[in-house]
C-alpha positions as CSV (number, residue, x, y, z in Angstrom):
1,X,-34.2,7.6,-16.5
2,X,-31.6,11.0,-16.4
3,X,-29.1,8.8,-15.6
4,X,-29.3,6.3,-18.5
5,X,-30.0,9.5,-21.1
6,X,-26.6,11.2,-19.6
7,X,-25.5,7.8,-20.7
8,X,-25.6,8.5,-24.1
9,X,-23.3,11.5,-23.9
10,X,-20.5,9.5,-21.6
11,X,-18.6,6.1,-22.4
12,X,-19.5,4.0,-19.2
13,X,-17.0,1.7,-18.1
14,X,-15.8,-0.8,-15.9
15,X,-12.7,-0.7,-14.0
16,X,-10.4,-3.8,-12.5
17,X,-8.6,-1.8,-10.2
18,X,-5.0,-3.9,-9.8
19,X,-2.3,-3.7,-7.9
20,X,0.1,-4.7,-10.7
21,X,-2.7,-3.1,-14.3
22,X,-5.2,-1.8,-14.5
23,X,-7.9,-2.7,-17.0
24,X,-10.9,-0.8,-18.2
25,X,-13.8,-2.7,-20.2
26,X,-16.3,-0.7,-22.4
27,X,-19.7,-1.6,-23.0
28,X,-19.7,-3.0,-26.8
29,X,-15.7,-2.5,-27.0
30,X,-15.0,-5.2,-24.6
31,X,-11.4,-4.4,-22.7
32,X,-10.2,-1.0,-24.6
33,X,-7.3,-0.1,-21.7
34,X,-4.5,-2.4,-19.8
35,X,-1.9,-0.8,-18.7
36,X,0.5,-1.2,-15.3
37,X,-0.5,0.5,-11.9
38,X,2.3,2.6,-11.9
39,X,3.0,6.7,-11.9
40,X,6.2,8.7,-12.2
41,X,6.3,11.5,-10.2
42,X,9.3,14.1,-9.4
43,X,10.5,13.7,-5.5
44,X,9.4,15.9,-2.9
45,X,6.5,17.4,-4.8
46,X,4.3,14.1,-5.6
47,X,3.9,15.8,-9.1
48,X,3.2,13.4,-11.7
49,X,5.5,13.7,-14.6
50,X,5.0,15.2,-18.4
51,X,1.9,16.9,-17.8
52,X,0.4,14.3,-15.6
53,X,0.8,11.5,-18.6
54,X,3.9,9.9,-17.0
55,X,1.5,6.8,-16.3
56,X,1.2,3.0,-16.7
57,X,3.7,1.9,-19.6
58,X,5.0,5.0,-19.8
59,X,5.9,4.8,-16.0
60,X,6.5,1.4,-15.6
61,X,9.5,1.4,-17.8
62,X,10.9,3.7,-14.9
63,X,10.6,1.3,-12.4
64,X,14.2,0.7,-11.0
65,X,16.2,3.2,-13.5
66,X,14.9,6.4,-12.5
67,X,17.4,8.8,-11.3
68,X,17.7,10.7,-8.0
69,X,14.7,13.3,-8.6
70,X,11.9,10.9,-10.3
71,X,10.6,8.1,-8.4
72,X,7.8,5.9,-10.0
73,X,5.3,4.5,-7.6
74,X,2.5,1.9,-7.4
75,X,0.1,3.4,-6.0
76,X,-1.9,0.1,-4.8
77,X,-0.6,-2.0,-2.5
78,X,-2.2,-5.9,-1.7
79,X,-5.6,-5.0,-3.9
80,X,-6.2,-1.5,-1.6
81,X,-5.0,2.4,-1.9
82,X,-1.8,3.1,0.1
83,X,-1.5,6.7,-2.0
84,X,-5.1,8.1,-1.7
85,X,-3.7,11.5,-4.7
86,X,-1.4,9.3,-6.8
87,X,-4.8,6.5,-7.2
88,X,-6.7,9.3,-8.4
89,X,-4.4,11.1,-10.6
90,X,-3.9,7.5,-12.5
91,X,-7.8,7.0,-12.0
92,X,-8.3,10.2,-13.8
93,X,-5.7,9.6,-16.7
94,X,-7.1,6.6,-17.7
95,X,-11.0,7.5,-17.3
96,X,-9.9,11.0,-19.4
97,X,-8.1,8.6,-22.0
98,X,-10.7,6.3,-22.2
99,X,-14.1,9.1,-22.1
100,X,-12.0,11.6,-24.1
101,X,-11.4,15.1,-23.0
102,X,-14.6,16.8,-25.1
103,X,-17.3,14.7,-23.5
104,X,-20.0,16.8,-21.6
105,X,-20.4,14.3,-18.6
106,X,-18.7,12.2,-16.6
107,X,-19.2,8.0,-17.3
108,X,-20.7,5.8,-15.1
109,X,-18.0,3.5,-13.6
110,X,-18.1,0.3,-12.2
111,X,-15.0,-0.7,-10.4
112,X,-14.0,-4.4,-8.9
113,X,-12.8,-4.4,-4.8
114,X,-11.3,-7.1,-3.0
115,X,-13.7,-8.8,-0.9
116,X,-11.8,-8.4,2.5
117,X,-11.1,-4.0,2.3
118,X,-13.0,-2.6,4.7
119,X,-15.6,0.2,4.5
120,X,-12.6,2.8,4.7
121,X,-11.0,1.2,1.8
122,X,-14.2,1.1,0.0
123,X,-14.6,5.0,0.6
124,X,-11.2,5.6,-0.9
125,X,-12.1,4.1,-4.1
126,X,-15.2,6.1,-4.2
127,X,-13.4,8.7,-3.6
128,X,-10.9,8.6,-6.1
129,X,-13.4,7.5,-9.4
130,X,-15.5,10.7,-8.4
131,X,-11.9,13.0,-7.7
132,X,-10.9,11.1,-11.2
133,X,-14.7,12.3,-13.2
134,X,-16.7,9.9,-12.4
135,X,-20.4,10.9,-12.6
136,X,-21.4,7.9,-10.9
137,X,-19.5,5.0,-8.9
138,X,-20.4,1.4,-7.9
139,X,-18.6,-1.3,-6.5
140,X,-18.5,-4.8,-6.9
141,X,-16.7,-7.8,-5.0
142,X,-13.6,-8.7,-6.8
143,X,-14.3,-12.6,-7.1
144,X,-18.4,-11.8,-7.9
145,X,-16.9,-9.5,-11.2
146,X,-14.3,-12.7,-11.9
147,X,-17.2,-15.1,-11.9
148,X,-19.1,-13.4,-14.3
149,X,-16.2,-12.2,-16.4
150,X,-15.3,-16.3,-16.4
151,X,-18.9,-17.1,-17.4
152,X,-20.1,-19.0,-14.4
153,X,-23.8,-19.7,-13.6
154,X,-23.6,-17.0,-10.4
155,X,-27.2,-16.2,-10.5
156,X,-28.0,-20.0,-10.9
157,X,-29.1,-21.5,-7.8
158,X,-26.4,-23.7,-7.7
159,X,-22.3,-23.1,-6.4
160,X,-19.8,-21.8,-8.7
161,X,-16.1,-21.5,-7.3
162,X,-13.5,-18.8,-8.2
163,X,-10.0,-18.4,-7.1
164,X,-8.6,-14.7,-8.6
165,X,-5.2,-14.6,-8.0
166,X,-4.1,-11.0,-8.8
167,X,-1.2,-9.1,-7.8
168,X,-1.6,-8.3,-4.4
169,X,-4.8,-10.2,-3.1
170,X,-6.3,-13.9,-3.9
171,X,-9.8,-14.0,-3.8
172,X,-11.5,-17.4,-2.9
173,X,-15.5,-17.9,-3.3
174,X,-18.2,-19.9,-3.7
175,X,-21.4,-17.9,-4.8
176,X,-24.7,-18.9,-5.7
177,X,-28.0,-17.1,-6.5
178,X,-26.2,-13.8,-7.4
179,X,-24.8,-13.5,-4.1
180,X,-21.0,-14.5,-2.1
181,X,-21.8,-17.6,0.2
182,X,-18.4,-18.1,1.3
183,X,-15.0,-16.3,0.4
184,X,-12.0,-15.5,1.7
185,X,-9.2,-12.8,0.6
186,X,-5.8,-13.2,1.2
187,X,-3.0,-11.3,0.8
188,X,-0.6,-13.6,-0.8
189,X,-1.2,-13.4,-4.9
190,X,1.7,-12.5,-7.8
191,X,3.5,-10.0,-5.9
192,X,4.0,-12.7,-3.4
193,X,5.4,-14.9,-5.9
194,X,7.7,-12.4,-6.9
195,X,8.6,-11.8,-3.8
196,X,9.9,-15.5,-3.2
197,X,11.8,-15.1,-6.1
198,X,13.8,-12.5,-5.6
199,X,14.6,-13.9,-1.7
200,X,15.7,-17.0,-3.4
201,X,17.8,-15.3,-5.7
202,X,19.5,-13.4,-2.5
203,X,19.8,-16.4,-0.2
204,X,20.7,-19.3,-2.8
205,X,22.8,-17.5,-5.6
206,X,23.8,-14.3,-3.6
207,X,22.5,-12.0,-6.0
208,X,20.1,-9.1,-6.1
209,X,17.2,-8.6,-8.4
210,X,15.1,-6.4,-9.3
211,X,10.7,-7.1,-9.5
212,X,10.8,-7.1,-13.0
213,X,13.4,-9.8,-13.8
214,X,12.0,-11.8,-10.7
215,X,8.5,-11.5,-13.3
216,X,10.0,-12.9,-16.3
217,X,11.6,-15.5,-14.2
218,X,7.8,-16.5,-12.8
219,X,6.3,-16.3,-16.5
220,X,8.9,-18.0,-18.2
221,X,10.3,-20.8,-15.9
222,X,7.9,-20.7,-13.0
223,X,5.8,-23.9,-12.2
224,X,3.4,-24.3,-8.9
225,X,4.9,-28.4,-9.5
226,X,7.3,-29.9,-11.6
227,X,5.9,-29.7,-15.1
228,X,7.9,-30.9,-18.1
229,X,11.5,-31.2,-18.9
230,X,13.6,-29.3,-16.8
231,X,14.3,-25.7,-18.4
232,X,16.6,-23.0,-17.2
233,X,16.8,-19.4,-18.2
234,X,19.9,-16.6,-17.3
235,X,18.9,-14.7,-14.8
236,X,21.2,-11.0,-14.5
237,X,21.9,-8.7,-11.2
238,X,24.3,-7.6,-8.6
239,X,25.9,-9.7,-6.8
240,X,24.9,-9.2,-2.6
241,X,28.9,-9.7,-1.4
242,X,30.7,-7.1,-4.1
243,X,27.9,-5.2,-5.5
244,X,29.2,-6.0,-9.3
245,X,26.9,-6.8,-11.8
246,X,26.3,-10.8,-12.0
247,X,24.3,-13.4,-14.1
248,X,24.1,-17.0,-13.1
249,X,21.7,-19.6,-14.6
250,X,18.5,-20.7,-12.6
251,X,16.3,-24.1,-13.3
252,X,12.3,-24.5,-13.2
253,X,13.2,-27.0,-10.7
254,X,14.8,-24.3,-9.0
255,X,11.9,-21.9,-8.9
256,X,9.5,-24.6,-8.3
257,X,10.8,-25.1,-5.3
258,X,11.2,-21.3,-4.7
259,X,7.3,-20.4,-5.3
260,X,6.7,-23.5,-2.4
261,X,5.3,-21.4,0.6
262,X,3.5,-18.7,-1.4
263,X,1.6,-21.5,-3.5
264,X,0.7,-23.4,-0.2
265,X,-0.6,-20.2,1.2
266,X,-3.2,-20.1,-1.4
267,X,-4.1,-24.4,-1.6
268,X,-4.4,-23.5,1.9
269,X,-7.3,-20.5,1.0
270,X,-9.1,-22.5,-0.8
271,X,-9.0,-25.3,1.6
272,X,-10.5,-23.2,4.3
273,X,-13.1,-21.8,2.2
274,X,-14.4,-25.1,1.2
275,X,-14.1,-26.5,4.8
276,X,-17.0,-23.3,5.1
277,X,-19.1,-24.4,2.8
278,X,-22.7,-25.2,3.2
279,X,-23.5,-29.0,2.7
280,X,-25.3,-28.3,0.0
281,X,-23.0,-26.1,-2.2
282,X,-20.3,-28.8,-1.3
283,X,-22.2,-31.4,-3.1
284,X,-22.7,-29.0,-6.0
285,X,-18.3,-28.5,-6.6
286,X,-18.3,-32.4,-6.5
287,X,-19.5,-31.4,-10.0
288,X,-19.0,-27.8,-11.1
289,X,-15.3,-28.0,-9.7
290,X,-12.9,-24.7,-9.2
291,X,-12.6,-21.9,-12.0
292,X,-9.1,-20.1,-12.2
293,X,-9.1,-16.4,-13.5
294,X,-6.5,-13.8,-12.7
295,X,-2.7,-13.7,-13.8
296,X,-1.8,-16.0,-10.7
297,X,-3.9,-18.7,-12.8
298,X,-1.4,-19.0,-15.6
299,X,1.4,-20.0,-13.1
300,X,2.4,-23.4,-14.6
301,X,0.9,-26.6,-12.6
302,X,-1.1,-24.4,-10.2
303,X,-4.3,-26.4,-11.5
304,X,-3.1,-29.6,-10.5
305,X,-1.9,-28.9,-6.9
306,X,-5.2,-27.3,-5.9
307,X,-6.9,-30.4,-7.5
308,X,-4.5,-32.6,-5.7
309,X,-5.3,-30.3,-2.4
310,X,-9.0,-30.6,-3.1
311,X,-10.1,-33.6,-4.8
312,X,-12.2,-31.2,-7.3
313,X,-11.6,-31.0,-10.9
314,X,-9.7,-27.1,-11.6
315,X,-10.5,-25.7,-14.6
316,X,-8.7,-22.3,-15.6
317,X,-11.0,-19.8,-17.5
318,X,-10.8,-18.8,-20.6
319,X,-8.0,-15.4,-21.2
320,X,-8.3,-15.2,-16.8
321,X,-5.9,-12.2,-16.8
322,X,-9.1,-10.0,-18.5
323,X,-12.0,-11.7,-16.3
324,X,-12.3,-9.3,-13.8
325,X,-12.8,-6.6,-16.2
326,X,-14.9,-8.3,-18.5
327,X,-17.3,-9.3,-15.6
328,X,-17.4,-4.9,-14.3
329,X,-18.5,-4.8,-18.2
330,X,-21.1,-7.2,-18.0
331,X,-21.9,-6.1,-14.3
332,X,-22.7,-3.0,-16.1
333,X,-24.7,-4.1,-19.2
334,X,-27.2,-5.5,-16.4
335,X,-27.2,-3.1,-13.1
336,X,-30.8,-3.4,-13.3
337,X,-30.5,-7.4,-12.7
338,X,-27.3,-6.6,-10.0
339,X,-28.7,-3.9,-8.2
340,X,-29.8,-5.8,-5.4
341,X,-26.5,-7.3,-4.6
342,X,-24.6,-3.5,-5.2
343,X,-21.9,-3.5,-2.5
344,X,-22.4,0.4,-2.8
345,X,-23.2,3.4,-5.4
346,X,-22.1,7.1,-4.6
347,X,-24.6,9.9,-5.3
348,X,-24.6,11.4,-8.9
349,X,-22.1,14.1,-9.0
C-alpha cells in the first residue's frame, strides 16, 4: 500500500538495459528515453565529463575521435556490467533525466537481464539502479520482457517463441503460462555482426574501420541472405599496409557473405532450443511460429534463414528495437499479475 502511494510522487519506469541503448518506458508515456550505452570520461580519473552529463548521444559522438585525455566507454559488455561505477553513473543520469531532479522519492524500476548472467551479474544491476536512485528494483528475464513488449500470449497456456537479438546477447525462448520453458542466451548478437564486418574489411580490402561505419554498413547493405538487387555503398578508413586514409566500395553480396558465421551462430540457438522443447510446446510453434524483436531482427533476410533452418513460419514484431522496453512497461503496469514469476526485487530503500 506505501509503496503504490510513494508511487504517486515518483515516475516509475522500466529500463532495457543494452549493451549498445539504453531505453526507458514510462507508465502512460510509453518509451520517453533511447539513447546509446556510452559515457565520456577524462583518463586516469574515471570522471564522467561536463558535470556528469557527457552521456549517451552526447558520448557516443566521441566514440573513436576523442583525444589523448578523454576516453568514452561502454560500460556493458555482451548484455552484463564490465564497469560496475561507469553503469551506475549512466544509470543515474538517465533515471535523474527521466524522474527529474525535484522529485521527493526515488521511482520504482523495472529493469530487463539476459537470461544466462548469473546471480553476481544480477547483484550488479541491483546495485547500480539503487547507487543510480532507485527506490525499488526488480528484474525481469530479457526474452520474458521481449515477449510481452511483442504482444505474445505468455501467460496463455500455450508456447510463444522469441529470439531478441540485441547488441551483445541473443536471447532464445519458448515460454508458456507466464513462465521460461526453454531458452538459451548466447553471446553472439549486433556487436558480433559488427565485429565480422570490420574483420572482413581488414582481411579482404586491407583496410581498417572503425564500429560505427562497420554499423552503417550492417543497416544499410547488410542481408542474413541474398535479398534483392545487388547494392553497394563506399565504405572510408585507413588502409592496414600504409596507414593512409582509404575508401573502396563494398557489395551486399559482399557483406552477406561476411555476416555468414555470426548468423549461423544464432539459426544454430534457436535450433538447440527447439531440439529442448517439450513435445507438447513443439506441436504448439507448428502454429504460433517464431517472433523476432530486438535490432538484430531488422538485419535483412534474417526471417527467412531461421524459417529455412526451422521449418516454422518467422514473423518479426512490430517496431522490435523498443520491445524489450515496452514489455518492462507493461511488466510494470501489472506486478501484481507477475509477481510470482519476479526473478528478484531489492528491499525499499
Amino acid at each position: 500500500m506505501l509503496d503504490s502511494l510513494l508511487s504517486w510522487f515518483s515516475v516509475d519506469m522500466g529500463i532495457d538495459l543494452g549493451t549498445c541503448n539504453t531505453l526507458v518506458c514510462v507508465r502512460g508515456e510509453g518509451i520517453v528515453l533511447n539513447e546509446p550505452s556510452v559515457v565520456a570520461v577524462r583518463k586516469g580519473t574515471n570522471k564522467v565529463l561536463d558535470n556528469g552529463e557527457a552521456v549517451g548521444w552526447r558520448a557516443k559522438e566521441m566514440l573513436g575521435k576523442t583525444p589523448g585525455a578523454i576516453s568514452a566507454i561502454r560500460p556493458l559488455k555482451d548484455g552484463v556490467i564490465s564497469d560496475f561505477e561507469m553503469t551506475g553513473a549512466m544509470l543515474s543520469y538517465f533515471i535523474r533525466k527521466v524522474n527529474g531532479r525535484g522529485r521527493l522519492f526515488g521511482p520504482r524500476v523495472v529493469i530487463a537481464v539476459p537470461g544466462g548472467i548469473t546471480a553476481v551479474e544480477k547483484r550488479a544491476v541491483l546495485d547500480s539502479a539503487e547507487q543510480a536512485g532507485a527506490r525499488r528494483v526488480f528484474l525481469v528475464d530479457e526474452p520474458m520482457a521481449a515477449g510481452i513488449g511483442a504482444g505474445l500470449p505468455v501467460l496463455e497456456p500455450t508456447a510463444s517463441m522469441i529470439v531478441d537479438i540485441g547488441g551483445g546477447t541473443t536471447e532464445v525462448a519458448v515460454m508458456s503460462l507466464g513462465d521460461i520453458a526453454c531458452s538459451e542466451s548466447v553471446r553472439v548478437a549486433g556487436d558480433e555482426l559488427d565485429e565480422a564486418i570490420i574483420n572482413y574489411m581488414k582481411r579482404r580490402h586491407g583496410m581498417m574501420i572503425g564500429e560505427q561505419t562497420a554499423e552503417r554498413v550492417k543497416i544499410e547493405i547488410g542481408s542474413a541472405a541474398p535479398v534483392g538487387p545487388q547494392t553497394t555503398m563506399e565504405v572510408r578508413g585507413r588502409g592496414v599496409v600504409d596507414g593512409l586514409p582509404k575508401r573502396v566500395t563494398v557489395t551486399s553480396t559482399e557483406i552477406c557473405d561476411a555476416l555468414a558465421e555470426p548468423v549461423d551462430n544464432i539459426s544454430e540457438a534457436v535450433k538447440r532450443t527447439l531440439e529442448n522443447v517439450e513435445p507438447e510446446l513443439a506441436a504448439d510453434l507448428v502454429e504460433n511460429g517464431i517472433t523476432l524483436a530486438g535490432g538484430g531482427a531488422l538485419l535483412r533476410g534474417l526471417d527467412m534463414v531461421l524459417s529455412t533452418k526451422t521449418g516454422l513460419q518467422v514473423r518479426i514484431a512490430d517496431d522490435p528495437l523498443t520491445c524489450v522496453a515496452r514489455g518492462t512497461g507493461i511488466y510494470l503496469d501489472n506486478l501484481e499479475q507477475y509477481k510470482a514469476n519476479l526473478e528478484s526485487d531489492s528491499d525499499e530503500i
